[in-house]
C-alpha positions as CSV (number, residue, x, y, z in Angstrom):
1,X,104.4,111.5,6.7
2,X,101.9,113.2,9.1
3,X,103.6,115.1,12.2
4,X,101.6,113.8,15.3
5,X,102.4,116.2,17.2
6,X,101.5,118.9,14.4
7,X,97.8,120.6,15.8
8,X,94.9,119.5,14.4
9,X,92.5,121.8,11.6
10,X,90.5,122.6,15.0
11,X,93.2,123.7,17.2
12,X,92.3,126.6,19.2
13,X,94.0,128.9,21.2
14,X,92.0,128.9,24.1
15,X,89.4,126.4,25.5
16,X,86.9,127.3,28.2
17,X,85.3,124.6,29.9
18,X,81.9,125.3,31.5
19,X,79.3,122.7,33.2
20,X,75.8,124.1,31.7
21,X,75.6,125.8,28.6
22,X,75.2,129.9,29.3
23,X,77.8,129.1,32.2
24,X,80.7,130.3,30.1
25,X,78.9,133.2,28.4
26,X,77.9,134.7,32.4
27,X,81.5,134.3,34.1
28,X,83.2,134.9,31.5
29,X,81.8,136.2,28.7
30,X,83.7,139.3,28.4
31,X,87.2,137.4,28.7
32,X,86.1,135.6,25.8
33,X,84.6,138.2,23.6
34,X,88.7,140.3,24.7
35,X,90.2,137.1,23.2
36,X,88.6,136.8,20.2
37,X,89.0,140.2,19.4
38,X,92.4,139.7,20.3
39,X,92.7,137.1,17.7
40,X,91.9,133.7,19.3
41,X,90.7,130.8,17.9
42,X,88.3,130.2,21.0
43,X,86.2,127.1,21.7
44,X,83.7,126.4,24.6
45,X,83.4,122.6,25.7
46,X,79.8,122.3,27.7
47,X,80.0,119.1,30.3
48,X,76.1,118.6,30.0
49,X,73.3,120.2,28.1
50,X,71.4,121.9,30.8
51,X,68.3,119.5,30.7
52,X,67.8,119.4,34.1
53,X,66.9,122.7,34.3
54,X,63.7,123.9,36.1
55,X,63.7,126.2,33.2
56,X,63.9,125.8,29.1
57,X,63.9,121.9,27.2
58,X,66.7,120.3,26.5
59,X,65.5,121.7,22.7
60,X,65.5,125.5,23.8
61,X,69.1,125.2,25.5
62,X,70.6,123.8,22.1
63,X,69.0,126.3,20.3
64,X,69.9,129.4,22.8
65,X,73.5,127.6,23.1
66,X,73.6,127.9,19.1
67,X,72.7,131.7,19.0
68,X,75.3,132.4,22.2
69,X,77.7,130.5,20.4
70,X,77.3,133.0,17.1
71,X,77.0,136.1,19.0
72,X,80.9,134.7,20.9
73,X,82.0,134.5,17.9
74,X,83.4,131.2,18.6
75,X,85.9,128.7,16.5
76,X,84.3,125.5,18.0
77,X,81.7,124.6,21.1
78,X,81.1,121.0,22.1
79,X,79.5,119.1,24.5
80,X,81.1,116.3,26.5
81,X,77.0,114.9,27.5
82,X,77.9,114.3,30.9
83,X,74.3,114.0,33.2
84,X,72.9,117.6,34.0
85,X,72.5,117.8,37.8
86,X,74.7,114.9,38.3
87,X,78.4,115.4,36.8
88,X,80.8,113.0,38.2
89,X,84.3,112.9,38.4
90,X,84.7,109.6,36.6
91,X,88.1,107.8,34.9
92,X,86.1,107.8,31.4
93,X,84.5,111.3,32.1
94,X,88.1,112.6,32.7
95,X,90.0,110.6,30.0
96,X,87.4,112.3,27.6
97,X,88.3,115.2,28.6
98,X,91.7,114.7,28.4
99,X,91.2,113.6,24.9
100,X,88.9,116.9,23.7
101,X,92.1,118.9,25.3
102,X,94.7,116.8,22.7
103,X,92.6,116.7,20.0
104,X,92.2,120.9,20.4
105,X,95.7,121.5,21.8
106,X,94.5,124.9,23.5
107,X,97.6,126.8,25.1
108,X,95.2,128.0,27.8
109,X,92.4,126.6,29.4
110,X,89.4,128.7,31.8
111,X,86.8,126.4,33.8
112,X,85.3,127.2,36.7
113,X,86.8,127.4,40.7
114,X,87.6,124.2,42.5
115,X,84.8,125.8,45.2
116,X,81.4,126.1,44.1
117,X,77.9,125.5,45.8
118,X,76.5,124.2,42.5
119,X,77.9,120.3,42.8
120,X,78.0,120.2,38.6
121,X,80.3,123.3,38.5
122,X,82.3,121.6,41.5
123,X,82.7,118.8,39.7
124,X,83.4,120.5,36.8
125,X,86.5,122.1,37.8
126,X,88.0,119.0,39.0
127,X,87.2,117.3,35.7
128,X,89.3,120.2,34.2
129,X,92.1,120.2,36.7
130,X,92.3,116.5,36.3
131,X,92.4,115.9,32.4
132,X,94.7,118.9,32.1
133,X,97.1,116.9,34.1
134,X,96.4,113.7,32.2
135,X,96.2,115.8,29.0
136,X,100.2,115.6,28.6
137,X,100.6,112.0,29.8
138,X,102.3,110.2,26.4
139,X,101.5,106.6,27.6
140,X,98.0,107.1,28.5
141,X,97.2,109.1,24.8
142,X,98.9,105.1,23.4
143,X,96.6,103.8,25.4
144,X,93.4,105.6,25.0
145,X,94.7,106.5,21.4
146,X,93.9,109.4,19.4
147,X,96.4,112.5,19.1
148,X,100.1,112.4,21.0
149,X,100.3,114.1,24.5
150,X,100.2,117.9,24.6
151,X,99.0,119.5,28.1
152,X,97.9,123.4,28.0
153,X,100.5,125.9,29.2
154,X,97.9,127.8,31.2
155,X,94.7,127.0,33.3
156,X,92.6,129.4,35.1
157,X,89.5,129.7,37.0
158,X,86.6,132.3,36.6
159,X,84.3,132.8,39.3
160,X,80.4,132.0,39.4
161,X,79.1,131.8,42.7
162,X,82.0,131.7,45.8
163,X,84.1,134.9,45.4
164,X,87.8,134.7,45.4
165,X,91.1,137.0,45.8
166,X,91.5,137.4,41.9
167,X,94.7,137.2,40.2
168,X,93.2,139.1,37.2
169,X,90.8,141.1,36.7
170,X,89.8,141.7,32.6
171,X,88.6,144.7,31.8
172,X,85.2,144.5,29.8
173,X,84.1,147.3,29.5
174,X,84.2,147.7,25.6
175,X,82.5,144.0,25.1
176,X,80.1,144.8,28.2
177,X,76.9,145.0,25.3
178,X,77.9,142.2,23.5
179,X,78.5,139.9,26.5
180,X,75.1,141.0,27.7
181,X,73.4,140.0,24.0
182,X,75.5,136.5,24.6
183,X,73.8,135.8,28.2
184,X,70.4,137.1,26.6
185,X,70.3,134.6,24.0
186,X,69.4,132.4,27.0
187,X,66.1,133.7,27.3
188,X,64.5,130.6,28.8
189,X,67.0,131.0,32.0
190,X,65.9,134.5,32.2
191,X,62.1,134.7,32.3
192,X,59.5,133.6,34.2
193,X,58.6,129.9,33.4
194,X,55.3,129.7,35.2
195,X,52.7,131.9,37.7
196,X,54.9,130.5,40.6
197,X,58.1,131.4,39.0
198,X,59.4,135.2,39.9
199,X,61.9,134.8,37.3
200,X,65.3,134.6,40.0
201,X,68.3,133.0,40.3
202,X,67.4,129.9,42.5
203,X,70.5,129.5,44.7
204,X,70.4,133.5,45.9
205,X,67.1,134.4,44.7
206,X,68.0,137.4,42.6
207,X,68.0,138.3,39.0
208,X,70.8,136.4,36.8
209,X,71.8,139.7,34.9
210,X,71.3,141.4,38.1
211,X,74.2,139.1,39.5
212,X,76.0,139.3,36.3
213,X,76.0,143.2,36.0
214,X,76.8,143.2,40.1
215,X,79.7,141.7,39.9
216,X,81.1,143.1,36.9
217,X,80.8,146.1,38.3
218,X,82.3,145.4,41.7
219,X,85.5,143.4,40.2
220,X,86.0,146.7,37.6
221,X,85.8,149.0,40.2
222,X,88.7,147.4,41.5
223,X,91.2,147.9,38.2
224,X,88.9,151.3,37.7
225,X,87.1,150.0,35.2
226,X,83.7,150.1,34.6
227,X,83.2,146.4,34.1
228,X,85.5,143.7,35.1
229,X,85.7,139.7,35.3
230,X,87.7,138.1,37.6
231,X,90.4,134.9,37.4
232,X,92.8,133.1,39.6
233,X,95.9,131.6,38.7
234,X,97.2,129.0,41.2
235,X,100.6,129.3,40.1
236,X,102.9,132.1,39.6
237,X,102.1,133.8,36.3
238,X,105.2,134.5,33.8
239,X,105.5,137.6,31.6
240,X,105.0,135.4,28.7
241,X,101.9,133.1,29.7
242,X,98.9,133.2,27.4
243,X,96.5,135.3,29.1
244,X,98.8,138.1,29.5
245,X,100.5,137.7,25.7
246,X,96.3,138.0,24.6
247,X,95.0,140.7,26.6
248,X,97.9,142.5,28.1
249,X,98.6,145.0,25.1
């Protein structure tokens, strides 16, 4: 007899749960890149496919989403096809989630912060706050169906626009070129798209790598580092919680 509460062929280690596709690959790219190094089975879970983006086709994002994804080094990436521009913090949206985080079983989860300008990141984080609760809730798995109840040990936020007092700071410096290739593979966010277009970031009208390398450098300043990326915890962290049993050798 099968063991349902045995994890699936696909179970990962870590799960990081990003509104747009490139979103995980620019906050936390280097986290990611440590962790698979590390020897994490590490999936990415996209809640739309970027089509509502001034920039790129829905077409170019799958097929810059497919080169990021091989450049990670990822075990899985999905996409839960929630609206671009639009997410909502819905019962099915949530219970779907909550069903992607049974089906995977990760032991730690990264989205993004609860406060973000961007209303899909926003909205985002409270999807993943939400089915991480709902995640270990046995009756509702009966109900909905699908694997037995099994909520993540550890969830923690990575910053993309609104700074934050971070709990951790991950060094990145030895994955700094490789995140960079990952964020590249994006090429449609990152040029020009028209005569009008100065190729910035639309919410603080800079450069995207320019942010990206800005804020590397300030957070690995801080652990003096070259590079760094920052996370919160909102709970106290034990000795023995994922992130630090990964990356604190």
């Amino acid at each position: 007899m099968t063991d349902p509460d045995a994890p699936s062929p696909e179970a990962l280690d870590v799960l990081v749960i990003a509104a747009h596709p490139d979103d995980a690959e620019i906050s936390a790219g280097g986290t990611i890149l440590r962790l698979v190094d590390a020897g994490a089975r590490v999936g990415v879970l996209d809640i739309t496919r970027g089509e509502m983006g001034t920039r790129g086709s829905r077409e170019d994002r799958d097929a810059e989403t497919a080169r990021a994804t091989e450049l990670m080094g990822l075990a899985w990436r999905g996409n839960l096809n929630q609206p671009d521009g639009r997410v909502q913090v819905t019962v099915d949206a949530r219970e779907a989630l909550a069903r992607h985080l049974r089906e995977l079983r990760p032991e730690l989860v990264l989205c993004h912060h609860l406060d973000d300008p961007h209303p899909d990141h926003e909205a985002s984080a409270r999807l993943a706050k939400e089915a991480w609760y709902l995640s270990g809730l046995k009756q509702l798995a009966k109900v909905t169906g699908g694997p037995s109840a099994k909520r993540p040990t550890q969830m923690l936020h990575f910053m993309s626009h609104t700074p934050f007092e971070p709990t951790f700071v991950v060094d990145i410096e030895a994955v700094w070129d490789r995140k960079r290739e990952a964020v590249m593979a994006y090429a449609t966010q990152l040029a020009p798209a028209e005569s009008g277009d100065d190729g910035k970031h639309f919410l603080y009208g800079t450069d995207i790598w320019e942010r990206v390398e800005t804020k590397a450098r300030t957070y690995g300043e801080r652990i003096r580092r070259r590079y760094g990326e920052p996370l919160l915890a909102r709970e106290p962290v034990a000795f023995d919680d994922p992130i630090i049993r990964w990356l604190g050798q």
